[in-house]
N, C-alpha and C positions, 0 to 999 in steps of 0.2 A: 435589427430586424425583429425585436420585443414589440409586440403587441398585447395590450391590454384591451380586456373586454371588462366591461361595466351591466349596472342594470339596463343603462338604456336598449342596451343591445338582445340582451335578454329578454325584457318586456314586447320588443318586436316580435319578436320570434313566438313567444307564447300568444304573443295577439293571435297568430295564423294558423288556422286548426290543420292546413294540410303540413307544413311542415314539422309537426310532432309526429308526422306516418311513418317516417323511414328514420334514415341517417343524412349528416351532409358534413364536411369539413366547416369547422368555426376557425380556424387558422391552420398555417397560414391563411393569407386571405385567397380564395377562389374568384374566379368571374364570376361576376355578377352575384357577388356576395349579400348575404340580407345580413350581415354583420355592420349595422349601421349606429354613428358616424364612423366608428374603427377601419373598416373598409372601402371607404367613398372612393372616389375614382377608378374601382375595379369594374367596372360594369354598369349599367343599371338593374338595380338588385332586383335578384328573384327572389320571391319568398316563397315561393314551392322549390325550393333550390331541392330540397331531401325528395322530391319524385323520383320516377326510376325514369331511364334514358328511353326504355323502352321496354314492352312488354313481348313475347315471342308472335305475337300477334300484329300490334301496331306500333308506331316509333312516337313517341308524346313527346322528343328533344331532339330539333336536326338545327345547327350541327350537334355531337354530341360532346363537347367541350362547352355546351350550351350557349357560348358567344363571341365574339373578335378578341385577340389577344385587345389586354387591358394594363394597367400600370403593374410592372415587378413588383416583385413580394424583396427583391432584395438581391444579394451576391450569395451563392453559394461557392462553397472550395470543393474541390474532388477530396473524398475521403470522408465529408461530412454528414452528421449523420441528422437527418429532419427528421422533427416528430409532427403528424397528423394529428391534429385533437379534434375530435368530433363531439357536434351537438345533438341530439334526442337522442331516444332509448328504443327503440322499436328495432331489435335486431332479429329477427327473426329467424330464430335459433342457430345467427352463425352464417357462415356459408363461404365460398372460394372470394377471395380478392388479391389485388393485384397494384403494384405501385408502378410505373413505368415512366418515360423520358424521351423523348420527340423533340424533332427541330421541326416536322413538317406538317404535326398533328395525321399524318396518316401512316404512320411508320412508327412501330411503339418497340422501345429496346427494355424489358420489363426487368425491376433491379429488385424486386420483394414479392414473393408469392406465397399466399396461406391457402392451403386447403383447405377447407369447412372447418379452421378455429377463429376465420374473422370474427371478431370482437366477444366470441366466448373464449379466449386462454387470457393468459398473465397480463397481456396486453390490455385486456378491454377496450378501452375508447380513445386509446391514445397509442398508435401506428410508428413505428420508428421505422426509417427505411436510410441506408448509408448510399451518400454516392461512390460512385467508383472509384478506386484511386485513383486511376490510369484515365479520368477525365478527360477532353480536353478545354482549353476555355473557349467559352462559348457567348457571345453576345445576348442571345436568346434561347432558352430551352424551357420547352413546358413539361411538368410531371403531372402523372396522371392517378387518381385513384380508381380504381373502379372494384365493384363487388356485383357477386348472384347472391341472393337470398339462400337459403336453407329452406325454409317455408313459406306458403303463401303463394300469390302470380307468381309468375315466373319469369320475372324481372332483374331486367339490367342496368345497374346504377354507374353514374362516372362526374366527377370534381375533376375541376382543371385550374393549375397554377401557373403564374409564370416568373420565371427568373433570369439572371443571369446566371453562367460558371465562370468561375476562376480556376484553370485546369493546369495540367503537365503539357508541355511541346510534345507532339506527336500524337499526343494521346488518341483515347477512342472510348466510345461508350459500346458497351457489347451486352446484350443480354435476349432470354427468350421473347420471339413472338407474341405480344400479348393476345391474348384469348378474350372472344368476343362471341356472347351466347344469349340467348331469350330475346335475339334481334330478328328481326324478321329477315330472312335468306342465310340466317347464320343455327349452328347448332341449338337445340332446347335440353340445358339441363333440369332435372325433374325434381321435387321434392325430397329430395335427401336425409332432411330430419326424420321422412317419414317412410327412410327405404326404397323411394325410387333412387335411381341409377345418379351418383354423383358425377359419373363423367369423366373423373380424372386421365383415361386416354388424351382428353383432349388438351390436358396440361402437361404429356410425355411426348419426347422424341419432336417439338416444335422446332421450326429453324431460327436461325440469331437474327437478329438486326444488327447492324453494326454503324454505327453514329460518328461520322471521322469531325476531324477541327474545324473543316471549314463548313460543316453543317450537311454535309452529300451524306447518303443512307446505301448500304447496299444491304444482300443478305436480305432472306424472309421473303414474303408476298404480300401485298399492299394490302390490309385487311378490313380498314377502317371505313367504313361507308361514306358515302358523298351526299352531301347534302342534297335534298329533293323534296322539296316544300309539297309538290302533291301528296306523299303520305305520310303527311308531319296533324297531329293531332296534339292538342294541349289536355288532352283530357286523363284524369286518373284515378283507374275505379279501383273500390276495396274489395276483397277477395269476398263471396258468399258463400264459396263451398267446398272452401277449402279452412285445414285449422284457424285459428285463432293464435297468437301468441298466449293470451291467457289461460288457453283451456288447452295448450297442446302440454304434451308429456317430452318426458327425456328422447335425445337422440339416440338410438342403440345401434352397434355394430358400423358405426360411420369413424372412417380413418381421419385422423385429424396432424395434415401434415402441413410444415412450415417449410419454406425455400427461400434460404433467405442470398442464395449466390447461386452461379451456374453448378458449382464444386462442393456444394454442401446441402443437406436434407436433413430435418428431423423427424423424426415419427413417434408419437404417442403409441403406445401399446395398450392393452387391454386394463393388466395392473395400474397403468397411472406411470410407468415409467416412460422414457424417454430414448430412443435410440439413434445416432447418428450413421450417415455414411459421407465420409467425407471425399468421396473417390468419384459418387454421381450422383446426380438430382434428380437422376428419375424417378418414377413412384414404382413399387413394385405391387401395389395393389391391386389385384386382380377385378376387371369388371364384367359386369355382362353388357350384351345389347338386345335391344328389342328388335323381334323382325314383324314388320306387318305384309301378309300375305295374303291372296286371292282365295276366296272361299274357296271348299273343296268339299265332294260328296266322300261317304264312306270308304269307295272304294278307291278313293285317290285322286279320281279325275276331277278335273276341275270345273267347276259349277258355273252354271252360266248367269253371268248378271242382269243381263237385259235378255226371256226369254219369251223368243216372236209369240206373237198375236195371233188367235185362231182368227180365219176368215169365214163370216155368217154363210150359213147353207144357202144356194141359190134355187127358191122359189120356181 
């Protein structure tokens, strides 16, 4: 499953000014890979592959796996551990992502989750995610990347692989619901880097999926939107008024936590140190939420939005 990337594949990619916007998997190979000839038979390549799936506004990728299963990437074992290598540098400042595993693309059993140190900690641009031990094998199973931004839209990205497993009898794949956000009818996490509300509620107390051998899904609620060509838009705009990656500053006061199992958490601390709990994966960090409410006069009562019309004096 060694794959080699060359200049050809490189000079593609720099041909296309949209895909130096974001990020996107360079291996393994994704649908619809612009990693070309290394990747051929995965799709017909996109080269806006690095767009985001969708903005909290409109969806610019349906499905969001962005195309039909396409040729495997290979045999994976339970226990093994992938590594993601990503191409461009546009990370903007970081942000929550997520690795995950489906037989049915609408049921995500997620086995790696970073709280807003995607591609800012140790890791940088190369994502290691273990499968399960307790796999089981599997003909088909697709793994997922997906990420929110830190800064900028407020967009939501997602890569898609496909493989086989080579598992244990009986096994299962068990892990959280993955989180799906800046989609239109789904939650909007805010600018983060810049102190709006990161959200992390939304990544505690979620239900399991649970992925049995012969490919049936129980556990969880079905999250994943369905494709609907009426509000699919190929278009994708850059931010005007919002930071910049070049001209923004440091993230301050943002928790920067790893999850890397149901049974285990890390958390950065203020000093730079590092703390685990190895007993639960929740987050303990405390968030707010915003309420938005009906105007109201001074004295409490609440103000009229639409207020009637005088009728002209009759002559």
């Amino acid at each position: 499953m060694k794959l080699t990337f060359g200049v050809s594949a490189l000079a593609v990619l720099l041909a296309s000014p949209m895909v130096l916007a974001h990020e996107h998997i360079a291996k393994p190979c994704i649908r619809r890979s612009p990693i070309q000839p290394e990747c051929e038979g995965f799709g017909e390549p996109d080269y806006n592959a690095a767009t985001p799936i969708s903005t909290k506004d409109t969806v610019n990728r349906d499905p969001m796996c962005r195309g039909p299963r396409g040729k495997s990437n290979g045999v994976l074992k339970a226990g093994e551990t992938i590594t993601l290598e990503f191409i461009n540098n546009a990370i903007h400042k970081g942000g929550h992502c997520e690795v995950a595993m489906s037989t049915n693309e609408k049921d995500w059993a997620v086995i790696l989750t970073k709280l807003t140190s995607c591609f800012v900690d140790e890791e940088g641009l190369n994502i290691k995610a273990t499968i399960p031990k307790d796999a089981p094998s599997l003909e088909h199973v697709v793994i997922s990347w997906t990420w929110v931004n830190a800064e900028g839209n407020r967009e939501f990205y997602m890569n898609c692989m496909d493989f086989s497993l080579e598992g244990v009898e009986g096994g299962k794949i068990e892990g959280p619901q993955m989180v799906i956000a800046n989609h239109p009818g789904y939650p909007t996490i805010g600018q983060f880097a810049w102190g709006e509300d990161p959200r992390l509620d939304l990544y505690q107390n979620r239900p399991n999926i649970i992925i049995n051998g012969d490919g049936s899904v129980s556990g969880g609620n079905s999250t994943t939107p369905q494709p609907s060509a009426s509000n699919t838009s190929a278009s994708d705009t850059t931010p005007t008024d919002t930071p910049t990656e070049s001209s923004a500053g440091t993230p301050t006061n943002v928790p920067t936590t790893s999850v890397t199992s149901p049974g285990e958490s890390t958390t950065a601390t203020d000093n730079g140190t590092a703390s685990t709990n190895t007993d639960s994966a929740s987050i303990s960090t405390e968030t707010s939420e915003s309420t938005n409410g009906a105007p109201s006069s001074t004295d409490g009562t609440p103000a009229p939005t639409n207020p009637p019309k005088c009728k002209p004096k009759q002559k």
